[in-house]
N, C-alpha and C positions, 0 to 999 in steps of 0.2 A: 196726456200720459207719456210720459218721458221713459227709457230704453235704460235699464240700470247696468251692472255689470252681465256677460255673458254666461249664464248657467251651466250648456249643454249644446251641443253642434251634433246634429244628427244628420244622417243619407242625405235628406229632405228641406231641414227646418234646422233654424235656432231658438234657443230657450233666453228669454231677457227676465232678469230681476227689474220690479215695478218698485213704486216707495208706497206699494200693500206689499206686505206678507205673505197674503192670502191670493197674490193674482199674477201672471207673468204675462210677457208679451212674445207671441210665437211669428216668428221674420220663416217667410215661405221664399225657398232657394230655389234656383234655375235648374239645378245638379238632377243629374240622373243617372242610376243606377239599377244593375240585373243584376242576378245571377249570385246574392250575398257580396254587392259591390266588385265581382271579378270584371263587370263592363260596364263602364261610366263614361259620360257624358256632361251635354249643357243642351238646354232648349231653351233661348232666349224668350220672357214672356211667362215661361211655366209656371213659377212661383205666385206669379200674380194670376193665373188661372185656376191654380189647385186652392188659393184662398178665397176667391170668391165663390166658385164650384162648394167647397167644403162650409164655409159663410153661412148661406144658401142651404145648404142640405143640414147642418145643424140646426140652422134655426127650423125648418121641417120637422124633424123628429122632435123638439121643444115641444111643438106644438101640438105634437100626439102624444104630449109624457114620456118622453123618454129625457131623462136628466142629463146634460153635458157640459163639460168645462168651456164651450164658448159663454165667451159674453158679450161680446163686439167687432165689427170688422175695423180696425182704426182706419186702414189704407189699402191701398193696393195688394200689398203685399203683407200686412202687419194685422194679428190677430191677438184681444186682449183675449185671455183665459181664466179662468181659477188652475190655482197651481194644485194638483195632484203627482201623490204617489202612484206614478206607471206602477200597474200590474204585469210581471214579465211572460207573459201570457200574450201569444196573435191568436186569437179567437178571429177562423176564417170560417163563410159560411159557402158552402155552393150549392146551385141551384142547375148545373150543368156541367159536365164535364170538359175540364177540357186542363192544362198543364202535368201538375206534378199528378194529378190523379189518374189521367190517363197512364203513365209512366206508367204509376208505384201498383194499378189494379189491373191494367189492362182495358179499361173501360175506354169505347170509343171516342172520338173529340167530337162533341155536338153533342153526344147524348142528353137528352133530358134526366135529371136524377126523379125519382119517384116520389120522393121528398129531401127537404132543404137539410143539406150534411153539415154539421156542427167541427170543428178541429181544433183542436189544437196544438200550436206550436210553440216550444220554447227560445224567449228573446236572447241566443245568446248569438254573438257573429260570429265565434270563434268556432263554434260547434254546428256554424250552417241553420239555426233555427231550426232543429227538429222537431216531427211529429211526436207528441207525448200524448198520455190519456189521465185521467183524475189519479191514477196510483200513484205516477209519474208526479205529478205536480204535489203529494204531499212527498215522496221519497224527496224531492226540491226543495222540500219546505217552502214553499211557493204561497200554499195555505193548507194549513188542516181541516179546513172549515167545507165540509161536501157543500154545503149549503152557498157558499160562496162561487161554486166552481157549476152549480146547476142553474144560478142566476146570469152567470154569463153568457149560458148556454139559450136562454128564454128570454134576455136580452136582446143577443144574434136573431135568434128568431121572430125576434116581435120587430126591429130593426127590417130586417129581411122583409115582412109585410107590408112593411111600409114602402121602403124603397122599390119595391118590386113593381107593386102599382104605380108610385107616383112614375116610375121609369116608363112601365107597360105604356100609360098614358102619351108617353111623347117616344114613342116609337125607340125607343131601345131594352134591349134583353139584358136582364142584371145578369150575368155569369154568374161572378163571383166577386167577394170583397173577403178585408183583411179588417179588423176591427182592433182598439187595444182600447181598454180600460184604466182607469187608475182610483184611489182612495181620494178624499178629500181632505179637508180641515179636518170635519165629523166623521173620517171611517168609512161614506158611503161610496157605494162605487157608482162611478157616472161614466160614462163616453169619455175620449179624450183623442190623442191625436189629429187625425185630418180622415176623409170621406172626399175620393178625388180618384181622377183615373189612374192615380200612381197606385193607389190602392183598389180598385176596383176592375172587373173587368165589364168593359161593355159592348157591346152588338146592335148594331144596327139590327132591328124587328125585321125586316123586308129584305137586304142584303146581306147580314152580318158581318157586314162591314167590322173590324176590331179599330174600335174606340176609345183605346185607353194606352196604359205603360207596353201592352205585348206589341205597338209598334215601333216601341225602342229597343226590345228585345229581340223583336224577329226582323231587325234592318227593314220594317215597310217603310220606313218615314212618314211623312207629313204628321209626327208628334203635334209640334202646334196649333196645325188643322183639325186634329181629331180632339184635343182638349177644347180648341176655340167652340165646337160644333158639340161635346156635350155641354158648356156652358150655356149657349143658344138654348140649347132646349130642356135645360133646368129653369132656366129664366123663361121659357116659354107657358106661356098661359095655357096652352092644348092647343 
């Protein structure tokens, strides 16, 4: 499968036109970025760790029905997709507090939530990605469809069960994650983007240790060591 012209250059990732139609090819970048890109970077290696990490954890949820635009890892770095229409929608799920919730509620950092909190935020960088709610997304025109906007939501959630346990199992604490959806060929909405520590937060079970992007955020370093070491134990058996 050969790299056609360049679609789309995101934070993250680029978008490659295939000679299907119907399928792109997603190149995972070194690049790192906080803060709605005000602090960027490079972690040499990252790209080829959030694609195999996310690989891996797509094929996961496949396998419990959950429908996604992967369809193969070509390379290190190089993910074949079906091409969808992004929904401009970050449907983040948390399962503990800890960033902008603590901020925005006052709610301690560590707190357990009582149950998994559904959100959403609108994809726009110019306006910071704000928090919106279902009014919000039709006053966007985003969709009129409730039905469309409560499936994302039991999506997140069913998503959430899954990766919770399979994490619990190998000794890390799912935080939180940032999810994005998109339409297909047929209209339906599947999973899309990446499933990786840029998007997720994770905890070491036993230390809490942070395992993911808040140590490019909070200057901990060793980024490459904490992706290296959740991919270890995605790939790890138990």
């Amino acid at each position: 499968m050969q790299k056609g012209v360049m679609l789309y250059e995101g934070k993250a990732k680029r978008l490659f036109a295939t000679d299907n139609g119907c399928q792109v090819i997603a190149e995972f970048k070194d690049d790192l970025t906080a803060f709605n890109a005000e602090k960027k970077g490079s972690e040499q290696g990252k790209g080829e760790l959030n694609c195999r990490i996310s690989s891996e954890l797509f094929t996961l949820l496949q396998t419990h029905g959950v429908a996604t635009h992967f369809l193969s890892c070509l390379d290190s770095t190089h993910m074949l997709c079906k091409k969808v229409s992004i929904i401009p929608i970050e449907v983040v799920t948390r399962n503990v507090a800890t960033g902008s919730l603590t901020k925005r509620l006052g709610i301690s950092e560590g707190r357990e939530l009582p149950f998994a909190l559904v959100e959403f935020y609108y994809k726009d960088d110019s306006l910071g990605d704000p928090l919106i709610n279902d009014e919000h997304c039709k006053i966007l025109d985003i969709t009129q469809n409730q039905d469309e906007l409560e499936f994302l939501k039991m999506q997140a959630r069913k998503i959430n069960t899954i990766l919770k346990e399979f994490f619990l199992e190998r000794n890390l604490r799912l935080i939180d994650f940032k999810l994005e959806f998109g339409k297909d060929e047929n209209g339906e909405i599947i999973l899309a983007d990446e499933i990786s520590p840029d998007s997720c937060r994770f905890w070491d079970k036993e230390t809490n240790q942070k395992l993911d992007k808040d140590r490019f955020r909070q200057n901990l370093g060793d980024v490459s060591v904490a992706y290296q070491e959740v991919l270890r134990r995605v790939l790890s058996k138990q």
